[in-house]
N, C-alpha and C positions, 0 to 999 in steps of 0.2 A: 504494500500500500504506500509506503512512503515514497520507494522509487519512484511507484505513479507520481506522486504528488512533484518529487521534482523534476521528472521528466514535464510534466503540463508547463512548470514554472519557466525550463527553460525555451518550451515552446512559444510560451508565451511572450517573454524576452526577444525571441527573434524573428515574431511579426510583430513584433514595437518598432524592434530599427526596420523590418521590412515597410512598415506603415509611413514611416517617416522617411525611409528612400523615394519609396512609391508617389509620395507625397509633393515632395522635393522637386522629383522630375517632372511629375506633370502639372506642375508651375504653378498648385492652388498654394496656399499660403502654410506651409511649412510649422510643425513644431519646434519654436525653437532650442528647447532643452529636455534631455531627458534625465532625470535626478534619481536617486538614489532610492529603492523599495519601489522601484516603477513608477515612479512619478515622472508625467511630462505636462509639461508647460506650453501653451501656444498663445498667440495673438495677445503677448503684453502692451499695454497701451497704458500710458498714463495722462491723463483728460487736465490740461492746464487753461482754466478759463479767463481768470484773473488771477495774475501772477503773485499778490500781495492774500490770495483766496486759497482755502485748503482746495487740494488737487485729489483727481479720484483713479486710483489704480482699476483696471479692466483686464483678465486675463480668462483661459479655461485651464483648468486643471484635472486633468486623468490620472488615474491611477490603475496601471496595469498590470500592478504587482498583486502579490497571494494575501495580505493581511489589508485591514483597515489603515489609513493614515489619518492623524488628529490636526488640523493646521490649526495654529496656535496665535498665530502673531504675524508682524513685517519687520523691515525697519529698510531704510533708505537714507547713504550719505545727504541726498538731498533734500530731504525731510528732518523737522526739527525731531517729530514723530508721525511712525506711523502706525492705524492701528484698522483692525477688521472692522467692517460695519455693513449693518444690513438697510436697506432702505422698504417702509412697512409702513402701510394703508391702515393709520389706526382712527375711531371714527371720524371719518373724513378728511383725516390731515396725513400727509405722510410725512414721517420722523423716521431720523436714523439713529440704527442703533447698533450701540455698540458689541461684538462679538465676540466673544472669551475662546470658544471652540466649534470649528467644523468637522465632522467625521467625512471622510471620503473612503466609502467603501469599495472593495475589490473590483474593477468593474466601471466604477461609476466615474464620471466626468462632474466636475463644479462650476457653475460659469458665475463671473466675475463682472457685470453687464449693468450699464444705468438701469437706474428701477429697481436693484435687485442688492448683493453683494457686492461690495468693490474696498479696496484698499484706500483709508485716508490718509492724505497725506497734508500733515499739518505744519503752517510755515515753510511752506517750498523753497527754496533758494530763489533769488529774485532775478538770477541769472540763467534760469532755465530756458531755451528756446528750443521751436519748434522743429520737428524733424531730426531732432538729435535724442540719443538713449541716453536713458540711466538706470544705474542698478536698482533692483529693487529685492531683496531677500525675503523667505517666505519661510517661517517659524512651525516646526512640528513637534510635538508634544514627547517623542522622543529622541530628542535634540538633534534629529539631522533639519538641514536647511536646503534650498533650493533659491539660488541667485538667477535672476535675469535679466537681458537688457531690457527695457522699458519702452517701446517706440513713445516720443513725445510729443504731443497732438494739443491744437490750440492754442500755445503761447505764442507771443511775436515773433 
Protein backbone atom coordinates (compact mmCIF):
# COMPACT_ATOMS: atom_id res chain seq x y z
CA UNK A 1 0.00 0.00 0.00
CA UNK A 2 2.59 2.56 0.63
CA UNK A 3 4.56 2.00 -2.50
CA UNK A 4 1.16 2.67 -4.03
CA UNK A 5 0.98 5.73 -2.27
CA UNK A 6 4.38 6.81 -3.53
CA UNK A 7 4.37 5.79 -6.75
CA UNK A 8 0.74 8.02 -7.39
CA UNK A 9 2.86 10.90 -5.48
CA UNK A 10 5.49 10.72 -7.96
CA UNK A 11 3.11 10.56 -10.69
CA UNK A 12 1.76 13.13 -9.63
CA UNK A 13 4.81 15.30 -9.53
CA UNK A 14 5.48 14.62 -13.11
CA UNK A 15 2.21 15.87 -14.77
CA UNK A 16 2.91 19.04 -12.48
CA UNK A 17 6.06 19.90 -14.50
CA UNK A 18 4.28 18.14 -17.59
CA UNK A 19 1.37 20.67 -16.97
CA UNK A 20 3.51 23.52 -16.73
CA UNK A 21 5.62 22.43 -19.92
CA UNK A 22 2.49 21.88 -21.70
CA UNK A 23 1.43 25.19 -20.48
CA UNK A 24 4.59 27.16 -21.38
CA UNK A 25 4.57 26.16 -24.94
CA UNK A 26 1.39 26.72 -25.93
CA UNK A 27 1.66 30.39 -24.89
CA UNK A 28 -1.41 30.46 -22.36
CA UNK A 29 -0.09 32.06 -19.26
CA UNK A 30 2.26 29.90 -17.46
CA UNK A 31 2.63 28.99 -13.70
CA UNK A 32 5.19 30.79 -12.47
CA UNK A 33 6.47 28.76 -9.53
CA UNK A 34 6.37 25.53 -8.32
CA UNK A 35 7.11 25.33 -4.35
CA UNK A 36 7.69 22.92 -2.00
CA UNK A 37 4.79 19.86 -0.82
CA UNK A 38 3.39 20.62 -4.48
CA UNK A 39 2.41 24.00 -4.40
CA UNK A 40 2.22 26.07 -7.54
CA UNK A 41 1.62 29.51 -7.97
CA UNK A 42 0.24 31.30 -11.11
CA UNK A 43 -0.87 34.65 -12.37
CA UNK A 44 0.71 36.97 -9.30
CA UNK A 45 -0.54 40.33 -9.78
CA UNK A 46 -0.25 42.87 -7.39
CA UNK A 47 -3.36 45.66 -7.85
CA UNK A 48 -1.56 49.32 -7.05
CA UNK A 49 -4.35 51.80 -7.38
CA UNK A 50 -3.04 54.67 -5.32
CA UNK A 51 0.26 54.51 -4.44
CA UNK A 52 0.03 56.32 -0.98
CA UNK A 53 -3.30 53.24 -0.64
CA UNK A 54 -3.00 49.69 0.79
CA UNK A 55 -2.26 47.57 -2.41
CA UNK A 56 -4.05 44.19 -3.04
CA UNK A 57 -2.11 40.86 -3.88
CA UNK A 58 -4.05 38.44 -6.72
CA UNK A 59 -2.66 35.18 -7.27
CA UNK A 60 -4.12 31.08 -7.71
CA UNK A 61 -2.72 28.70 -5.80
CA UNK A 62 -2.78 24.74 -6.30
CA UNK A 63 -1.62 22.29 -4.53
CA UNK A 64 -0.73 19.11 -6.17
CA UNK A 65 0.89 17.54 -3.41
CA UNK A 66 -0.44 14.32 -1.08
CA UNK A 67 -1.31 16.36 2.23
CA UNK A 68 -3.22 19.49 3.11
CA UNK A 69 -1.24 22.89 3.10
CA UNK A 70 -2.40 25.75 5.85
CA UNK A 71 -1.39 29.36 4.24
CA UNK A 72 -0.76 31.31 7.11
CA UNK A 73 0.42 34.71 6.34
CA UNK A 74 2.65 37.09 3.54
CA UNK A 75 5.08 39.48 3.83
CA UNK A 76 6.70 41.78 1.01
CA UNK A 77 10.09 43.87 1.03
CA UNK A 78 7.62 46.26 -0.29
CA UNK A 79 5.14 46.34 2.03
CA UNK A 80 5.23 47.87 5.57
CA UNK A 81 2.94 44.70 6.17
CA UNK A 82 1.34 42.29 4.80
CA UNK A 83 -1.59 40.31 5.79
CA UNK A 84 -4.41 37.75 4.25
CA UNK A 85 -7.90 39.06 3.83
CA UNK A 86 -11.19 38.16 2.71
CA UNK A 87 -13.40 40.55 1.02
CA UNK A 88 -17.52 39.59 2.59
CA UNK A 89 -21.00 40.74 1.67
CA UNK A 90 -22.08 41.30 5.33
CA UNK A 91 -25.68 42.94 5.43
CA UNK A 92 -25.27 44.87 2.76
CA UNK A 93 -21.87 46.26 3.11
CA UNK A 94 -18.85 44.48 2.07
CA UNK A 95 -15.89 44.48 4.62
CA UNK A 96 -12.75 42.91 4.61
CA UNK A 97 -11.44 40.74 6.69
CA UNK A 98 -8.89 39.68 8.12
CA UNK A 99 -7.56 35.96 7.68
CA UNK A 100 -5.50 33.81 10.38
CA UNK A 101 -5.64 30.46 8.14
CA UNK A 102 -6.46 28.83 4.70
CA UNK A 103 -6.49 25.10 4.26
CA UNK A 104 -5.75 24.02 0.71
CA UNK A 105 -6.52 20.61 0.20
CA UNK A 106 -4.99 17.96 -1.97
CA UNK A 107 -6.35 18.78 -5.07
CA UNK A 108 -7.69 21.90 -4.63
CA UNK A 109 -6.74 25.26 -6.26
CA UNK A 110 -7.25 28.87 -4.15
CA UNK A 111 -7.97 31.94 -6.14
CA UNK A 112 -6.67 35.07 -4.84
CA UNK A 113 -9.33 37.54 -7.14
CA UNK A 114 -11.17 41.02 -6.39
CA UNK A 115 -14.25 40.31 -4.59
CA UNK A 116 -12.98 37.41 -2.92
CA UNK A 117 -9.37 36.61 -1.06
CA UNK A 118 -6.25 38.62 -1.80
CA UNK A 119 -3.07 39.64 -0.07
CA UNK A 120 -3.00 43.36 1.73
CA UNK A 121 -0.42 45.19 1.30
CA UNK A 122 -0.07 47.88 3.68
CA UNK A 123 2.04 51.13 3.18
CA UNK A 124 3.41 50.06 -0.31
CA UNK A 125 6.63 51.62 -1.13
CA UNK A 126 5.93 54.98 -2.89
CA UNK A 127 8.34 53.91 -5.60
CA UNK A 128 6.52 51.06 -7.00
CA UNK A 129 5.66 51.25 -10.69
CA UNK A 130 3.95 49.70 -13.03
CA UNK A 131 4.87 46.67 -15.19
CA UNK A 132 7.69 45.87 -12.90
CA UNK A 133 7.62 42.62 -10.19
CA UNK A 134 8.14 42.34 -6.71
CA UNK A 135 8.54 39.60 -4.23
CA UNK A 136 5.88 38.67 -2.55
CA UNK A 137 6.36 35.45 0.15
CA UNK A 138 3.56 33.21 1.20
CA UNK A 139 3.52 31.99 4.81
CA UNK A 140 2.43 28.12 5.76
CA UNK A 141 1.78 26.94 8.86
CA UNK A 142 4.48 24.51 8.60
CA UNK A 143 7.11 26.95 8.04
CA UNK A 144 7.85 26.39 4.56
CA UNK A 145 7.31 29.58 2.36
CA UNK A 146 6.70 30.17 -1.35
CA UNK A 147 8.21 33.40 -2.96
CA UNK A 148 7.16 35.17 -6.16
CA UNK A 149 7.53 37.75 -8.44
CA UNK A 150 4.52 39.96 -8.21
CA UNK A 151 3.60 41.20 -12.00
CA UNK A 152 2.73 45.12 -10.83
CA UNK A 153 -0.40 46.52 -12.28
CA UNK A 154 -1.99 50.11 -11.85
CA UNK A 155 0.62 52.36 -10.45
CA UNK A 156 2.21 55.12 -12.78
Amino acid sequence: MEKSIKTVRKIKTALGGLMILTTALSGMSAPVLAGQGGLILSDPILRVIIVSRPAAGYFSLENTGATTRVLVGAASPVCKKAMLHQSKMINGVIKMLPINELPIKPGARLEFAPGGYHVMCMHPEKDIKSKTSVPLTLKFRNGDTLTGDFTVKGAR
